[in-house]
C-alpha positions in Angstrom: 11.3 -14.3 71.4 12.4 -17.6 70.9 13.6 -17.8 67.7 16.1 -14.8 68.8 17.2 -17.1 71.5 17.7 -20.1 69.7 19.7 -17.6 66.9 21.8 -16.0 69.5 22.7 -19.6 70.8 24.0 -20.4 67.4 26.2 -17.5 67.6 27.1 -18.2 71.1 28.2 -21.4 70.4 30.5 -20.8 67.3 32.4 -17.8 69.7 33.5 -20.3 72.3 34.7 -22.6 68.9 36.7 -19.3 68.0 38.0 -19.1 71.8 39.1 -22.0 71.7 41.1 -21.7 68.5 42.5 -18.9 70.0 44.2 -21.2 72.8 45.4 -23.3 70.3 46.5 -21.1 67.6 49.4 -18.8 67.4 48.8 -15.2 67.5 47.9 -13.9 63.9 50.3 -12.6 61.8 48.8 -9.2 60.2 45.9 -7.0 61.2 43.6 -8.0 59.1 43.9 -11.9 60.6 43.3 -10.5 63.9 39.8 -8.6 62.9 38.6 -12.0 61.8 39.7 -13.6 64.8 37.8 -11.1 67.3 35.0 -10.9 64.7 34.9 -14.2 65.3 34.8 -14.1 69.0 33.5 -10.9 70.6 31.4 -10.1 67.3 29.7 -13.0 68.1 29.3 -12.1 71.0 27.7 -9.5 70.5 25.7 -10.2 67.5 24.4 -12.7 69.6 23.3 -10.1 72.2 21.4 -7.8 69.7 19.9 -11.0 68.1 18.1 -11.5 72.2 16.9 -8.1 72.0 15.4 -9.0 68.4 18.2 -6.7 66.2 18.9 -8.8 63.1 19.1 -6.6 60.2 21.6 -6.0 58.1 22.5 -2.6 59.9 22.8 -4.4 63.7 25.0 -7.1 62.2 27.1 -4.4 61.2 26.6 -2.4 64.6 27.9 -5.9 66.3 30.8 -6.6 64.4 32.3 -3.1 64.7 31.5 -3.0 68.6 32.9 -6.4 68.8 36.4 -5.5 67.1 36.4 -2.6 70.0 36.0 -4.7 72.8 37.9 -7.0 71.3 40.8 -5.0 71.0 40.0 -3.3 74.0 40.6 -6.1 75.7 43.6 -7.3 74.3 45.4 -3.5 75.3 43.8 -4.7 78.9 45.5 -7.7 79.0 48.4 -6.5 77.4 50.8 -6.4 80.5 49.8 -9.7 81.4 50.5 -11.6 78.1 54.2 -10.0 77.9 55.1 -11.6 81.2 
């Protein structure tokens, strides 16, 4: 169990590096440069969760990338409202 741990804190750790790019960075330019960035953040994310509950193969790395590009952009339609003020 602890080598998941210590493999989803790796993947913790570079999603708050790609939040805080985000902060600092304009918004991206094309669609494709926004995939990476939420790839980078909330497919971390949660990669990182299925790498706790001991999913690491090829097909839950895929599982966690496309399921973080929908909460990813999930969230960005949430915050949507907010951001244009």
């Amino acid at each position: 169990m602890l080598r998941h741990v210590s493999g989803a804190r790796a993947r913790l750790e570079a999603d708050i590096d790609a939040r805080e790019r985000e902060l600092e960075e304009p918004p991206p330019p094309t669609l494709a440069a926004l995939e990476q960035r939420l790839e980078a953040s909330s497919g971390e994310i949660t990669r990182a969760a299925l790498t706790v509950l001991g999913s690491t193969g090829v097909a839950a790395r895929e599982v966690g990338r496309r399921a973080g590009l929908v909460v990813g952009f999930a969230e960005l339609l949430r915050t949507l409202d907010v951001d244009l003020r």
